[in-house]
C-alpha positions in Angstrom: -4.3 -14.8 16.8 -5.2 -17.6 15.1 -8.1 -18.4 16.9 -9.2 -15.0 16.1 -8.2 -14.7 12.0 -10.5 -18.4 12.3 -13.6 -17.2 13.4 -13.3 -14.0 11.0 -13.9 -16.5 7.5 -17.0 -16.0 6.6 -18.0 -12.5 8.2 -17.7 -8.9 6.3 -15.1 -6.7 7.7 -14.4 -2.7 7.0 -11.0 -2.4 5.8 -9.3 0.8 5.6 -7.0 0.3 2.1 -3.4 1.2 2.3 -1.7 0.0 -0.9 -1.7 -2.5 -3.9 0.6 -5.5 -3.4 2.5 -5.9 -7.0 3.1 -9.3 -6.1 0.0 -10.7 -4.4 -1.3 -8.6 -7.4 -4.3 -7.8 -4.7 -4.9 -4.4 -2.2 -4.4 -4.7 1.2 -5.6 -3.0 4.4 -6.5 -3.1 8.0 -9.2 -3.6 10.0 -10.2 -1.4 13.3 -8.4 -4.6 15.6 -4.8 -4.7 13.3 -2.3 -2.6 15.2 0.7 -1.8 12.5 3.6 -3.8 12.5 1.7 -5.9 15.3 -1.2 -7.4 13.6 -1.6 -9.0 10.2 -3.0 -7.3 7.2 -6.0 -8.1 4.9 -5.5 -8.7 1.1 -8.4 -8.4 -0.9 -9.3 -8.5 -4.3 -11.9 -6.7 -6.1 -13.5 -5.7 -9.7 -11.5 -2.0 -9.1 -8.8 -0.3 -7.3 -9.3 1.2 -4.4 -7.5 4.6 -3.5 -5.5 4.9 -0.1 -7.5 5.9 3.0 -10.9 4.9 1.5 -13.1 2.1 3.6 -14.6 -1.1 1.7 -16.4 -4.2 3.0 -14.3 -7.2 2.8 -16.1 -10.5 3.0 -13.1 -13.1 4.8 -12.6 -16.4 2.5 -9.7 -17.7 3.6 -6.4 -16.7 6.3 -3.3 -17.8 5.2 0.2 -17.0 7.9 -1.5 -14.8 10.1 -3.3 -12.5 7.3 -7.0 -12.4 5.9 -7.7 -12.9 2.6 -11.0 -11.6 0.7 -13.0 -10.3 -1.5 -14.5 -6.5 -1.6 -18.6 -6.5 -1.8 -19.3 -4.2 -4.6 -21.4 -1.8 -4.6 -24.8 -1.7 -7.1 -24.4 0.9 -9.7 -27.0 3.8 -8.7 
């Protein structure tokens, strides 16, 4: 797994969002390959909140005990 999370820094990933973390003070979410209560979780921060169930890109910076940790690519104002 941690072979994997290694070779995910630096690629965008579509995260499913499932909550705010109050004291990561970031979102988290999972990607199409993190089973629940199997597989680690990505944290992400962003310049909004995301609601539950929506999808955002997730650029991987870092991975830190088995988790990814991100940023959301925004989206250009129409």
């Amino acid at each position: 797994m941690d072979d994997y999370n290694a070779a995910q820094v630096g690629k965008t990933l579509e995260v499913l969002v499932e909550g705010y973390d109050r004291y990561a003070e970031c979102q988290f979410g999972r990607t199409y390959a993190d089973s629940p209560e199997i597989d680690g979780m990505v944290y992400f921060t962003g310049a909004r909140r995301y609601r539950p169930g929506q999808f955002v890109n997730v650029t991987i910076e870092d991975v830190m005990d088995g988790d990814l940790i991100g940023t959301v690519e925004e989206e250009e104002p129409a």
